[in-house]
MMTF fields as JSON, N, C-alpha, C and O atoms, coordinates in Angstrom:
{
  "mmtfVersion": "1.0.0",
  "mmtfProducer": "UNKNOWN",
  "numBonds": 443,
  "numAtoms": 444,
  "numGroups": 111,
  "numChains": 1,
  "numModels": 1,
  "chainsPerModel": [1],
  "groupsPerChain": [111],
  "chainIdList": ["A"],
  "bondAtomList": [4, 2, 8, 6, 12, 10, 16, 14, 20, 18, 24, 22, 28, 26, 32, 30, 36, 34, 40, 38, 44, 42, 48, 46, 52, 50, 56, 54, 60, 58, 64, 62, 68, 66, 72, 70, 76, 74, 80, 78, 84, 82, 88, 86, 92, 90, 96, 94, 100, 98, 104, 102, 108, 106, 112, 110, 116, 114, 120, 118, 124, 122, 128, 126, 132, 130, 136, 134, 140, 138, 144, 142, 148, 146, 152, 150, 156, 154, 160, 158, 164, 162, 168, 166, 172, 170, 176, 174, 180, 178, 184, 182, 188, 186, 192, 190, 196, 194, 200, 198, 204, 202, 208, 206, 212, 210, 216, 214, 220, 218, 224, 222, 228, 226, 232, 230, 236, 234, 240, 238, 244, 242, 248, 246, 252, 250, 256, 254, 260, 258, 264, 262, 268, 266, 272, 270, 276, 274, 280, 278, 284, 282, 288, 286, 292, 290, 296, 294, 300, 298, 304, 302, 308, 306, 312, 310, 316, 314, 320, 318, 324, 322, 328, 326, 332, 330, 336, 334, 340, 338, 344, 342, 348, 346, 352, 350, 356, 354, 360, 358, 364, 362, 368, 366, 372, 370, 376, 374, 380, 378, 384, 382, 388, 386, 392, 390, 396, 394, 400, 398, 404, 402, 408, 406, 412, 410, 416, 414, 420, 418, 424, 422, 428, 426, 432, 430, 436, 434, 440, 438],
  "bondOrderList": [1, 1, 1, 1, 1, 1, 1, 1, 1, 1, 1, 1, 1, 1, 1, 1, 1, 1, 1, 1, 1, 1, 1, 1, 1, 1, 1, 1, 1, 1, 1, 1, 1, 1, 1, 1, 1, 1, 1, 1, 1, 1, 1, 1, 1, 1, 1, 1, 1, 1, 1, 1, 1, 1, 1, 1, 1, 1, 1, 1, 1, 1, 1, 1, 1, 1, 1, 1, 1, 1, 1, 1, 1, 1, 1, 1, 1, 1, 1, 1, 1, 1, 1, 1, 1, 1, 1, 1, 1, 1, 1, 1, 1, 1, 1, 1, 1, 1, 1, 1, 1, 1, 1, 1, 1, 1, 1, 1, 1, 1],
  "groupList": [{"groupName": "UNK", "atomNameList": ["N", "CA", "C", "O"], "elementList": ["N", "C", "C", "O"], "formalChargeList": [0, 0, 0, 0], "bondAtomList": [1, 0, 2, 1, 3, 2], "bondOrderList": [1, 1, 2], "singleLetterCode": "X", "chemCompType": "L-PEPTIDE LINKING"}],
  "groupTypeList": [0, 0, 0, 0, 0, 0, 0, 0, 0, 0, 0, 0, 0, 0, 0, 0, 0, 0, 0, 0, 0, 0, 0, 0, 0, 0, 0, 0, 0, 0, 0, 0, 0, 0, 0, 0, 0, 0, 0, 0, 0, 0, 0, 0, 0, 0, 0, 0, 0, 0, 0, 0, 0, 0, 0, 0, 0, 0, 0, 0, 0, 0, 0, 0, 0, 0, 0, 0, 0, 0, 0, 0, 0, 0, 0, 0, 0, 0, 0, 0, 0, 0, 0, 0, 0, 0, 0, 0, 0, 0, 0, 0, 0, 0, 0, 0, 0, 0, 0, 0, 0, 0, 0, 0, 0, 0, 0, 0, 0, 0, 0],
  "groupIdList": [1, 2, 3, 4, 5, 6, 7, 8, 9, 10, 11, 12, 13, 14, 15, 16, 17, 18, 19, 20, 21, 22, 23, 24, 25, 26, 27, 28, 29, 30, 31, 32, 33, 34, 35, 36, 37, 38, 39, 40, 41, 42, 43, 44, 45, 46, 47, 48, 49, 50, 51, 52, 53, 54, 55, 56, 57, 58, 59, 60, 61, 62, 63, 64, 65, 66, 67, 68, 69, 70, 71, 72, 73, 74, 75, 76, 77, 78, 79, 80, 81, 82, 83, 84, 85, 86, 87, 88, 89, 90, 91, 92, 93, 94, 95, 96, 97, 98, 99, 100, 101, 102, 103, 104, 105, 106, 107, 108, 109, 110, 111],
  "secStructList": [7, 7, 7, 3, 3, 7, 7, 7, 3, 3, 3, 3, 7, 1, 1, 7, 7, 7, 6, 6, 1, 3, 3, 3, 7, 1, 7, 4, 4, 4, 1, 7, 6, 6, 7, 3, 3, 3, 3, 3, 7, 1, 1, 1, 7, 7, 3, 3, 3, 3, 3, 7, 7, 7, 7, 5, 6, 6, 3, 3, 3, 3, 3, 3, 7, 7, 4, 4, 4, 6, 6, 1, 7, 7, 7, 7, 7, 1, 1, 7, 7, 7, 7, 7, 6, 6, 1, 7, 6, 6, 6, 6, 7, 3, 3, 3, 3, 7, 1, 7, 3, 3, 7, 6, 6, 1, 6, 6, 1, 7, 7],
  "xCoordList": [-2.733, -2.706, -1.358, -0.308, -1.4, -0.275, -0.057, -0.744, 1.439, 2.023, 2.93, 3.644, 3.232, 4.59, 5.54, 5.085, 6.448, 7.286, 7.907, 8.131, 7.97, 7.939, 9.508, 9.99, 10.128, 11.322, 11.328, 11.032, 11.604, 11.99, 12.382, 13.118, 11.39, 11.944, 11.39, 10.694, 11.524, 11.01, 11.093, 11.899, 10.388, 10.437, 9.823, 9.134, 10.409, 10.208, 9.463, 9.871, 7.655, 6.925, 6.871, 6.938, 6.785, 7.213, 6.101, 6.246, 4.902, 4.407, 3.401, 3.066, 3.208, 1.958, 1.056, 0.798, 0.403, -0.328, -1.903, -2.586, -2.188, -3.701, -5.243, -5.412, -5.909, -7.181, -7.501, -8.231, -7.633, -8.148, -7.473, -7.518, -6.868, -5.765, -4.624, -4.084, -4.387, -3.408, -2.187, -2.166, -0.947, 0.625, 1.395, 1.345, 2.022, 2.755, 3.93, 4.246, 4.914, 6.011, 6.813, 6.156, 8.006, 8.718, 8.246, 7.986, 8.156, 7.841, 6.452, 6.74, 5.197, 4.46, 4.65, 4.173, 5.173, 5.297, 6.427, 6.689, 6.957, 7.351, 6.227, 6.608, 4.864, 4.567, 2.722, 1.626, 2.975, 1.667, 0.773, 0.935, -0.46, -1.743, -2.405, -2.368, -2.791, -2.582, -1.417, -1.338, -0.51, 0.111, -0.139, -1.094, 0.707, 0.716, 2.15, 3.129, 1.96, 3.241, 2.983, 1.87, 3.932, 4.247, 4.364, 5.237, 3.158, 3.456, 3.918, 3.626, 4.934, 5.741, 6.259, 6.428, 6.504, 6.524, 7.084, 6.814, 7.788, 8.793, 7.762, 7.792, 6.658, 5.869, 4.126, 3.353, 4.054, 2.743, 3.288, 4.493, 2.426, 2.963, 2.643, 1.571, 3.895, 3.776, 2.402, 1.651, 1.872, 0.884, 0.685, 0.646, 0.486, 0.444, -0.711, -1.719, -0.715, -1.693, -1.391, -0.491, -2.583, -2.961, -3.019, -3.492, -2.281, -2.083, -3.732, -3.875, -4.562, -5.514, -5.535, -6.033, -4.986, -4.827, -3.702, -3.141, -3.368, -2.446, -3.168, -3.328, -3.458, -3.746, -3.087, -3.79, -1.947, -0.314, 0.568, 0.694, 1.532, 3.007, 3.571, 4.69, 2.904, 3.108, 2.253, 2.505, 1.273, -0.025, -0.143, -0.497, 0.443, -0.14, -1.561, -1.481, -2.553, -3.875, -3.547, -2.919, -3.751, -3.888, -4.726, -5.373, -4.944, -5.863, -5.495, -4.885, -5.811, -4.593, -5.404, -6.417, -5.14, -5.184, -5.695, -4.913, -6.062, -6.868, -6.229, -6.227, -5.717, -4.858, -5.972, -5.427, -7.03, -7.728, -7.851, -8.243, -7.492, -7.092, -5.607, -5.539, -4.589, -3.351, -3.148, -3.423, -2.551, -2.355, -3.852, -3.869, -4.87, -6.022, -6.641, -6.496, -7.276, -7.736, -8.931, -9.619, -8.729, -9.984, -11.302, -11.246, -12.093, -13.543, -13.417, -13.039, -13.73, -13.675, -14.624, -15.846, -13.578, -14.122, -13.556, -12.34, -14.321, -13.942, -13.5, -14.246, -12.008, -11.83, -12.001, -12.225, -11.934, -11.821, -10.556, -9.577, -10.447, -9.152, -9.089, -10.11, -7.793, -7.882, -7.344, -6.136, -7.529, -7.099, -5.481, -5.046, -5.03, -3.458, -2.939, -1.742, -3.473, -2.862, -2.365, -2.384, -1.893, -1.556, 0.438, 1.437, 0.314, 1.945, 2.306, 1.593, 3.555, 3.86, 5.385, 5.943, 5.916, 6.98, 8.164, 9.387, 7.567, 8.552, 8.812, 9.485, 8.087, 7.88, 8.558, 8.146, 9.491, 10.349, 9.22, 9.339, 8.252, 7.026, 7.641, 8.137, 7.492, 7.978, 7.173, 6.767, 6.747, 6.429, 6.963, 7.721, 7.026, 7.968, 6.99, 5.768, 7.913, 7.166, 8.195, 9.398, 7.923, 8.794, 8.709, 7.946, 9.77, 9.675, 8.132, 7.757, 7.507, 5.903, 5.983, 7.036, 4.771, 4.14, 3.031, 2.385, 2.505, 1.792, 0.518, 0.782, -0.402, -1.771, -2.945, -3.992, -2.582, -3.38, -4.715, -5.7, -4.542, -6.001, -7.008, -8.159, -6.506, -7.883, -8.84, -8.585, -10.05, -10.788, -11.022, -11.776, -10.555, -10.284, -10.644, -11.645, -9.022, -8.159, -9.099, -9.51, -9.791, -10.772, -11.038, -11.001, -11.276, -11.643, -12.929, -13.456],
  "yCoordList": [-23.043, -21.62, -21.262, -21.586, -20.576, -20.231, -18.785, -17.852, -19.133, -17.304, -17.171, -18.098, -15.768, -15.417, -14.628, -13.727, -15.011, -14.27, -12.893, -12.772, -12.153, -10.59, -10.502, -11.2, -9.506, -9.106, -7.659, -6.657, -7.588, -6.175, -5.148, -5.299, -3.991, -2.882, -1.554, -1.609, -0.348, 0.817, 1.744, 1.466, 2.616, 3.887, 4.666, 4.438, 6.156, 7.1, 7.758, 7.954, 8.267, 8.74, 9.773, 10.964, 9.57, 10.471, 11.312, 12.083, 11.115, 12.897, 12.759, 11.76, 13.722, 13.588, 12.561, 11.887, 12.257, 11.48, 11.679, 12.518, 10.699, 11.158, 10.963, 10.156, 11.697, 11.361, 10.723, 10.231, 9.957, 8.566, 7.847, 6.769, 7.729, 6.397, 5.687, 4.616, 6.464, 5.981, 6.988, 8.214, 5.795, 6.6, 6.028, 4.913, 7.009, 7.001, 6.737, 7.336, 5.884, 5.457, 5.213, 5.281, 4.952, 4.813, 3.349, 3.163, 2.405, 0.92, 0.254, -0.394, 0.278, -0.282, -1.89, -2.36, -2.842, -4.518, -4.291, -5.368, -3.358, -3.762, -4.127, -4.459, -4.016, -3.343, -4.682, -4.214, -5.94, -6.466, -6.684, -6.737, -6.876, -6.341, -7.816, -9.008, -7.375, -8.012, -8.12, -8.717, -7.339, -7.014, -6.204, -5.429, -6.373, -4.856, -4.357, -5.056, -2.638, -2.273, -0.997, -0.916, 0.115, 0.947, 2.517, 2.841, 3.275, 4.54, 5.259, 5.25, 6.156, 7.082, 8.402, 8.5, 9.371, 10.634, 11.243, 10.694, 12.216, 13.468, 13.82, 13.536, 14.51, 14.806, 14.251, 14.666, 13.151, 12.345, 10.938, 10.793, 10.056, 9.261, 8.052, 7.87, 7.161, 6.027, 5.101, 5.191, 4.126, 3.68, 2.802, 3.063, 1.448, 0.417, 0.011, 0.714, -0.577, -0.622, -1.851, -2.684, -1.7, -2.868, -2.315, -1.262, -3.533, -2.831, -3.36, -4.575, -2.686, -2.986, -3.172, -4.047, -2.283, -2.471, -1.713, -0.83, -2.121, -1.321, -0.816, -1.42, 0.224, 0.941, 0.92, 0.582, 1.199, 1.049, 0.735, 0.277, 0.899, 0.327, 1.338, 1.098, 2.544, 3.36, 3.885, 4.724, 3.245, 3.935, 2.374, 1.366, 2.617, 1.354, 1.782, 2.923, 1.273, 1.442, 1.382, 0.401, 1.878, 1.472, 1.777, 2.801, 1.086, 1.096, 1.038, 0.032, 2.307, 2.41, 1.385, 1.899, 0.243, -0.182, 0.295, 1.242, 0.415, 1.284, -0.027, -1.256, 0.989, 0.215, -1.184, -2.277, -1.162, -2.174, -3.543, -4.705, -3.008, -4.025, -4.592, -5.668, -4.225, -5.029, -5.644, -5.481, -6.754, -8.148, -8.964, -9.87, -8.789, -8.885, -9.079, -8.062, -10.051, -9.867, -8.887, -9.099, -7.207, -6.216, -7.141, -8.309, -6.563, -6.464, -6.255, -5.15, -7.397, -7.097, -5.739, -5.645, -4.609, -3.328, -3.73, -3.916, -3.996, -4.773, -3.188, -2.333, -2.483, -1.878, -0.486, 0.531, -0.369, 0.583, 1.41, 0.784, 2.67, 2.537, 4.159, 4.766, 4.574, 5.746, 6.813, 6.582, 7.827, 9.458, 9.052, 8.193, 9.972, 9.865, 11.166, 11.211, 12.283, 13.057, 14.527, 15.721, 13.815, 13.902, 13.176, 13.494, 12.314, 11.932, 12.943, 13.334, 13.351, 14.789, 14.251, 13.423, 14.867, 14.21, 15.272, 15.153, 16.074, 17.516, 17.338, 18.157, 15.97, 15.482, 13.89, 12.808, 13.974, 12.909, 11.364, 10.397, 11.832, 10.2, 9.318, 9.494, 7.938, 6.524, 5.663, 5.774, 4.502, 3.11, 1.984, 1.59, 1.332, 0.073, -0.926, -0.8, -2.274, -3.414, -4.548, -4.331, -5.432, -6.418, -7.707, -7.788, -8.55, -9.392, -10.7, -10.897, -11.404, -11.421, -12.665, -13.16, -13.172, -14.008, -13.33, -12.968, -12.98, -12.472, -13.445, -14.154, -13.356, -13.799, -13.057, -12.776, -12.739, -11.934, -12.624, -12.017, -13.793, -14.886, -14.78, -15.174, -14.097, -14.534, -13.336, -12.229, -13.721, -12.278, -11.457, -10.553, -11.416, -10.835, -9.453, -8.812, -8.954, -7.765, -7.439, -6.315, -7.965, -7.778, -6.27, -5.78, -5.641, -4.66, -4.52, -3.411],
  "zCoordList": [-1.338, -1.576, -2.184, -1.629, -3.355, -4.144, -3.582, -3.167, -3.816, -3.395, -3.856, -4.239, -3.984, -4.696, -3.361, -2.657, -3.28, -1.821, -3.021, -4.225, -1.901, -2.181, -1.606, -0.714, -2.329, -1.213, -0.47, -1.121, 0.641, 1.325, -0.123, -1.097, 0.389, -0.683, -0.286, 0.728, -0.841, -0.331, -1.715, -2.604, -1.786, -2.952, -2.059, -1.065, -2.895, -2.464, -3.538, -4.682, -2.755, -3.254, -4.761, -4.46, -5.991, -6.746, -7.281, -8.23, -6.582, -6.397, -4.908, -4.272, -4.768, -3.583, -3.44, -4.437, -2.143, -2.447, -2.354, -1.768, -3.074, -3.696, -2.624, -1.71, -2.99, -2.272, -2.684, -1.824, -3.796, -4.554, -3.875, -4.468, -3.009, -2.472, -3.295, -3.017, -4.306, -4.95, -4.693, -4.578, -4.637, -4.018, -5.29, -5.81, -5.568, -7.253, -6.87, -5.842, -7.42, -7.105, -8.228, -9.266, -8.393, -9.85, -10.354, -11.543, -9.468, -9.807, -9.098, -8.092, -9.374, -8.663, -8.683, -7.65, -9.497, -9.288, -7.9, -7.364, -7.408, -6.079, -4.824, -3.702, -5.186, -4.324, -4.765, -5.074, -4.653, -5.204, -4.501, -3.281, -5.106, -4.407, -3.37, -3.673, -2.515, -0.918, 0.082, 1.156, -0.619, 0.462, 1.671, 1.735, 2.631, 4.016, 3.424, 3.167, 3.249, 3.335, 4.142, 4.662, 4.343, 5.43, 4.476, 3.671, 4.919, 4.701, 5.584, 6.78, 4.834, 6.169, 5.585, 4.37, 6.38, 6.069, 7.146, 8.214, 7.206, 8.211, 8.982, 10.18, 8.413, 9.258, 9.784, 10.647, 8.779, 9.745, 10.552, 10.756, 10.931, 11.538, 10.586, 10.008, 10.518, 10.211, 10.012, 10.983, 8.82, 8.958, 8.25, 7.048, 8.681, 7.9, 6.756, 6.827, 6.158, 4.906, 4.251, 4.359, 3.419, 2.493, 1.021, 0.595, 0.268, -1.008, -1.863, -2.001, -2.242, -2.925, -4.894, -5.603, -5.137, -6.481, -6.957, -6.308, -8.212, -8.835, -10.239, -11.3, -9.928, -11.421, -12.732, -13.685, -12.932, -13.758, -13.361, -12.226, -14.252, -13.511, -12.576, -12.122, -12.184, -11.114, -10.007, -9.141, -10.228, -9.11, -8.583, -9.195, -6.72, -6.01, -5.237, -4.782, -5.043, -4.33, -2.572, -2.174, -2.095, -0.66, 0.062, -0.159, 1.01, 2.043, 3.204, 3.57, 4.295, 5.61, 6.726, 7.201, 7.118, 8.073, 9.602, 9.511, 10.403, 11.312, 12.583, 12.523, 13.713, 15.02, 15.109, 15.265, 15.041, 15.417, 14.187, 14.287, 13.436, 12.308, 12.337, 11.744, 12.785, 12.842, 13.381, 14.569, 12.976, 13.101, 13.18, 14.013, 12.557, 11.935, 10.544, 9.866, 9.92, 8.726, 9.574, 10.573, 8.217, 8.558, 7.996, 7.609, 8.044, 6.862, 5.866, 5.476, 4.966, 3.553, 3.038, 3.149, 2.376, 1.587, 0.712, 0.768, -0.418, -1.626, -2.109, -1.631, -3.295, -3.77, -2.845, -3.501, -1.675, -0.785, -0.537, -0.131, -0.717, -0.723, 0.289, 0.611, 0.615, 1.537, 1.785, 1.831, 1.969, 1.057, 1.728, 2.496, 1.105, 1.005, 1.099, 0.818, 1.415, 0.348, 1.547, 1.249, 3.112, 3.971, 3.741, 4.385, 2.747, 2.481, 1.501, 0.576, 1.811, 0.524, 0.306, 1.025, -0.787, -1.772, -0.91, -0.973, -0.296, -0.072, 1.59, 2.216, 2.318, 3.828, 3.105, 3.523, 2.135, 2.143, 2.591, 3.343, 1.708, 1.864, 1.015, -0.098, 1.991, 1.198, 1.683, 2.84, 0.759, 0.416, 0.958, 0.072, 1.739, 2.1, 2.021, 1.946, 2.056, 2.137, 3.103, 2.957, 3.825, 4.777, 3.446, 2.484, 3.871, 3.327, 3.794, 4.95, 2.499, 2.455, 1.724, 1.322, 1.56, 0.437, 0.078, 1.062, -1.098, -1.576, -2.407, -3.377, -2.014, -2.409, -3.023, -2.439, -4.466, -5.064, -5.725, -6.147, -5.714, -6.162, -5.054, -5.243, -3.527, -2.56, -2.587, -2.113, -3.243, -3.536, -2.697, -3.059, -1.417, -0.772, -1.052, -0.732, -2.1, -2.343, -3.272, -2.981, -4.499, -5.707, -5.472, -4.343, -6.465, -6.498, -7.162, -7.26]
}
């Protein structure tokens, strides 16, 4: 299994986030698809996720993880992705990621 290791990084949301499940960021290649990274905001609570696709070089896809899925492979929802639009740019919302290996070949993530 090939992977690419990821490094620790974070952006800060640069507009609202979407009910399509896409979170706009200045750089989406921070951010590659099968990853878990961490949505967070002033005023919702923290929530881990799965990066599903990247639309452009600024729209990452995500998919929020549900308590019963962490530290779990979920159910494959091929291209599933999950409203967002509870993270706001003006509630200081950001993107993180831990340091990873990233496996974007396991069709897994496919959209």
């Amino acid at each position: 299994m090939a992977g690419k290791l990821v490094k620790q990084n974070m952006a800060a949301l640069a507009a609202d986030g979407g009910s399509n499940g896409y979170a706009q960021v200045a750089d989406s290649s921070l951010f590659p698809v099968g990853c878990i990274v961490f949505l967070r905001s002033n005023t919702v609570d923290a929530v881990e996720c799965i990066v599903t696709d990247l639309k452009d070089s600024t729209h990452v896809g995500l998919r929020i993880m549900t308590p019963s899925h962490i530290g779990i492979l979920p159910t494959p929802q091929y291209g599933v992705k999950s409203d967002l639009s509870a993270y706001l740019m003006a509630d200081t919302a950001t993107l993180s990621i831990n340091p990873q290996v990233a496996d974007e070949h396991s069709g897994f993530y496919l959209k």
